[in-house]
C-alpha positions in Angstrom: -42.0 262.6 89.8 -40.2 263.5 86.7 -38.7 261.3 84.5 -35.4 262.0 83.8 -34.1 258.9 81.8 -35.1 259.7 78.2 -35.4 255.8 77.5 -38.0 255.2 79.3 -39.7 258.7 78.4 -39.6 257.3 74.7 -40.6 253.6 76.1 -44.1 255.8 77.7 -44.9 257.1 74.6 -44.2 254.0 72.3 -46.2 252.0 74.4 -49.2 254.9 74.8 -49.5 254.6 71.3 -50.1 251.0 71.3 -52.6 251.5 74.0 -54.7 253.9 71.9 -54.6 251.6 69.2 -56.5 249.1 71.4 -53.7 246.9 71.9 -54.1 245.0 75.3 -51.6 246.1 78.3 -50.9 242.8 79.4 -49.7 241.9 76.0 -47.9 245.3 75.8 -45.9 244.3 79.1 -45.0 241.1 78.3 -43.3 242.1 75.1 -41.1 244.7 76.7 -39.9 242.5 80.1 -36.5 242.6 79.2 -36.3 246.2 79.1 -38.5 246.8 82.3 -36.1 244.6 84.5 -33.0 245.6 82.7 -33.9 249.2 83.7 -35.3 248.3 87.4 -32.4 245.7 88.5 -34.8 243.6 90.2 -35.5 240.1 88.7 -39.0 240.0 88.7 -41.7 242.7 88.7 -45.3 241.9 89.7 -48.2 244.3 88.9 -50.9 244.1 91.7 -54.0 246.2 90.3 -57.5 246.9 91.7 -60.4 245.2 89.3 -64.1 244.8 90.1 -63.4 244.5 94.1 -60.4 242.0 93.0 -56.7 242.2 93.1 -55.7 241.4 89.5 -52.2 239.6 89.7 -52.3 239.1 85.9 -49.4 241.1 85.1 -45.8 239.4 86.4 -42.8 240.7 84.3 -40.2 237.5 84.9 -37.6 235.3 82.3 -38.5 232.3 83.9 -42.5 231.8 85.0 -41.0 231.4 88.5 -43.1 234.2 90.7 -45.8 232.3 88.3 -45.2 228.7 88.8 -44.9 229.0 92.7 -47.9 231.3 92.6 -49.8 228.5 91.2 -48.3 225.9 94.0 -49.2 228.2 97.0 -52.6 229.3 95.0 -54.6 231.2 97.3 -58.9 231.3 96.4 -58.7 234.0 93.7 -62.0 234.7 94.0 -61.0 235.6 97.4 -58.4 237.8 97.3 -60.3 241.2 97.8 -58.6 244.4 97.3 -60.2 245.9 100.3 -58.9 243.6 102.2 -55.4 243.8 100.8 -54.7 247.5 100.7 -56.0 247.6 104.6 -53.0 244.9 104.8 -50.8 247.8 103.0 -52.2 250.9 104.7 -49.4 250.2 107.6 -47.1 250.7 104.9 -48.6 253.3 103.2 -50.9 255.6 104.8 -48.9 258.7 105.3 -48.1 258.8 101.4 -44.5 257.2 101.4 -43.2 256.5 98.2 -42.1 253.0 99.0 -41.7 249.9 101.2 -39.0 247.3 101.9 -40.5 243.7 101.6 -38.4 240.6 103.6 -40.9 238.3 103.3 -44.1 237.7 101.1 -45.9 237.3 103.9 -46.2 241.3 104.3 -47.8 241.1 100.7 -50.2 237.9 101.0 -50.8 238.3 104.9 -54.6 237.2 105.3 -53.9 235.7 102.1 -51.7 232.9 102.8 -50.6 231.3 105.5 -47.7 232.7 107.6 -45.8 229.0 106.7 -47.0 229.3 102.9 -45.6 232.6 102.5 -42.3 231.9 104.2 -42.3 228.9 102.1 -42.9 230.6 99.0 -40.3 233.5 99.4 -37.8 230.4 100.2 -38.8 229.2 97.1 -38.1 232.2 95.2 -35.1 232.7 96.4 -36.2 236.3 97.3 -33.8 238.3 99.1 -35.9 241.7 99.7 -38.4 243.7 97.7 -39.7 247.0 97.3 -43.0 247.5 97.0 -44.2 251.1 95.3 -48.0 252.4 95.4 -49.9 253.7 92.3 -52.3 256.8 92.2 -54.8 257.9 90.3 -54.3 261.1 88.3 -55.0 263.7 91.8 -53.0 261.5 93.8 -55.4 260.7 96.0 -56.7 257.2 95.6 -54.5 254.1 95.1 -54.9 252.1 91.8 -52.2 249.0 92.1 -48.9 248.3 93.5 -45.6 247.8 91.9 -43.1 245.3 93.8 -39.4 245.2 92.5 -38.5 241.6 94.0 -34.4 240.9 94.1 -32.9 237.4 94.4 -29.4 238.4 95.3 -28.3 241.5 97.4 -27.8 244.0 95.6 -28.6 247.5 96.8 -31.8 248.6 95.3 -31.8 251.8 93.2 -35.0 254.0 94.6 -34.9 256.7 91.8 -34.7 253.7 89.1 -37.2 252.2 90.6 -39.2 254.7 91.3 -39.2 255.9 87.6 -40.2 252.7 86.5 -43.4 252.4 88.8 -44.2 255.7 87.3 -43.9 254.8 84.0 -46.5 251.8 84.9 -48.7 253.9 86.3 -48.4 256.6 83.9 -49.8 253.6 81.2 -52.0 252.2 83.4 -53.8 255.3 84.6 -56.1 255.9 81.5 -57.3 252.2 81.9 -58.7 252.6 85.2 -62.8 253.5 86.0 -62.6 255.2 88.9 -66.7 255.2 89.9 -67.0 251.2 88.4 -63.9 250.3 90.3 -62.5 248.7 87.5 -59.1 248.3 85.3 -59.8 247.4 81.9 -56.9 246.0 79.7 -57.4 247.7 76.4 -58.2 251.5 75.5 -62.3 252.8 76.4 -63.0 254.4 73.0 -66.7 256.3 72.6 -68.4 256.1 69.3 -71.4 258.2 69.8 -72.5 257.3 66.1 -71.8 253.7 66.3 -70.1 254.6 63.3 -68.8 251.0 62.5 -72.0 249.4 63.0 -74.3 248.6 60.0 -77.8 249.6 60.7 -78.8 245.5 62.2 -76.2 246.3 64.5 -76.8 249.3 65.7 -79.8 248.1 66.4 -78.8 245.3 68.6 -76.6 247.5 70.3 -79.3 250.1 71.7 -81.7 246.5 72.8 -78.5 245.7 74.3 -77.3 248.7 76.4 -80.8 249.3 77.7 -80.5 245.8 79.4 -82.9 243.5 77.0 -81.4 239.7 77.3 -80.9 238.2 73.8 -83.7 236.1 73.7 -85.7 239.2 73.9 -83.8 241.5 71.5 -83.5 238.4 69.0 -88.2 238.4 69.6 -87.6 242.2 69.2 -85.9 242.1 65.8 -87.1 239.1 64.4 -84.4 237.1 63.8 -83.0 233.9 65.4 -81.0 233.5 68.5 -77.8 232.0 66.9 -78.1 234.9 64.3 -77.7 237.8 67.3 -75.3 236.1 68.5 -73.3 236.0 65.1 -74.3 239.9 65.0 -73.0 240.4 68.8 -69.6 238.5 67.8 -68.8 240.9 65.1 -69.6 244.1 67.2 -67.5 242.8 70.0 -65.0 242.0 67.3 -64.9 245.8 65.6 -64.6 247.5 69.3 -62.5 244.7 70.4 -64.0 243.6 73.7 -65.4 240.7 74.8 -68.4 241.0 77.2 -71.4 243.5 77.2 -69.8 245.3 80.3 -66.8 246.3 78.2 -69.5 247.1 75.2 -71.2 249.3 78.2 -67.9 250.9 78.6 -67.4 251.7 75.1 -70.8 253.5 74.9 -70.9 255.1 78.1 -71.4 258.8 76.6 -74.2 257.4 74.9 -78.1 257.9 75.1 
């Protein structure tokens, strides 16, 4: 789809810019709400987006904390809510490559989920009229990365090409963060550094121990110094890439040998 509202054309390329600098998405979103819902119409916009076999539902764009609070009161296990299991639950929806759906009842999102009373009770709750929930593709099209849901708490008529503009501006940001053979949305920009080029030479050191899979206690025997002082050395290279595990370190160096 093109984008033919030069606001949010210049909104894409603002917020690209932030995302190159490595500054996290979520963050990012947060910070422009008012302008995402002022441009959608709906109320509340909530991000669903496939991470490590999970649904990440991280990323609600609301005034109030409202989608959040009652999210919390009709928590579903987390740890449970498998995106396999939820996009078979969309597939009705969205198997022949429609561009959208129209959602009554939060039960069509959570089904399998939450309970058919939970859900009920929860749209209740929200005061949700209807919704219309919007798929997001990778960059061929051809594989599903999130869902964007437009929720509307008075009824209005829903404007399809607004929203639809919106949802690609999401997934037009969101696209570049997403590992398509690890199955995995990361939430700040994958930059290689072949050289390790910010590293001092103890660092770079640690890093190589690291990525081949040596545990600290081994790479802290390896190099002869102290636990506590690799894991002072490991802060500051997570610090200087800005990550914070050894998976997104992984991620970082994956062009390297």
């Amino acid at each position: 789809m093109e984008i033919e509202d030069s606001q949010i054309l210049h909104k894409i390329i603002e917020l690209q810019s932030c995302i190159i600098q490595g500054r996290n998405i979520k963050t990012i979103l947060h910070k422009n709400i008012d302008f995402y819902l002022d441009k959608s119409g709906a109320d509340i916009i909530t991000v669903y987006m496939h991470k490590e076999e999970q649904v990440n539902v991280d990323y609600i764009l609301e005034k109030h904390r409202h989608f959040a609070h009652l999210l919390k009161k009709y928590v579903f296990d987390k740890k449970n809510f498998k995106w396999e299991k939820f996009v078979n639950n969309c597939d009705k929806h969205f198997a022949s490559k429609i561009k959208h759906d129209n959602i009554t009842d939060l039960y069509q999102i959570f089904k399998g989920f939450l309970s058919k009373k939970d859900a009920t009770a929860f749209t209740n709750e929200l005061q949700m009229k209807n919704a219309i929930m919007m798929p997001m593709y990778t960059y061929d099209n051809q594989v599903i990365i999130g869902y964007a849901c437009f929720l509307f708490q008075s009824d209005i008529e829903a404007d399809i090409k607004k929203l639809e503009a919106v949802k690609t501006s999401f997934q037009t940001l969101l696209q570049p963060l997403y590992d398509r053979e690890h199955n995995t949305f990361f939430t700040k920009c994958i930059r290689i550094d072949e050289d390790m080029g910010l590293l001092t030479l103890q660092e770079k050191k640690i890093v190589r121990k690291v990525l081949e899979g040596s545990s600290y206690p081994d790479v802290a025997e390896i190099l002869g110094i102290s636990i506590n002082t690799l894991k002072t050395h490991m802060k500051n290279i997570f610090n200087k890439y800005n990550v914070n595990s050894k998976i997104e370190l992984f991620n970082k160096f994956n062009a390297y040998n």
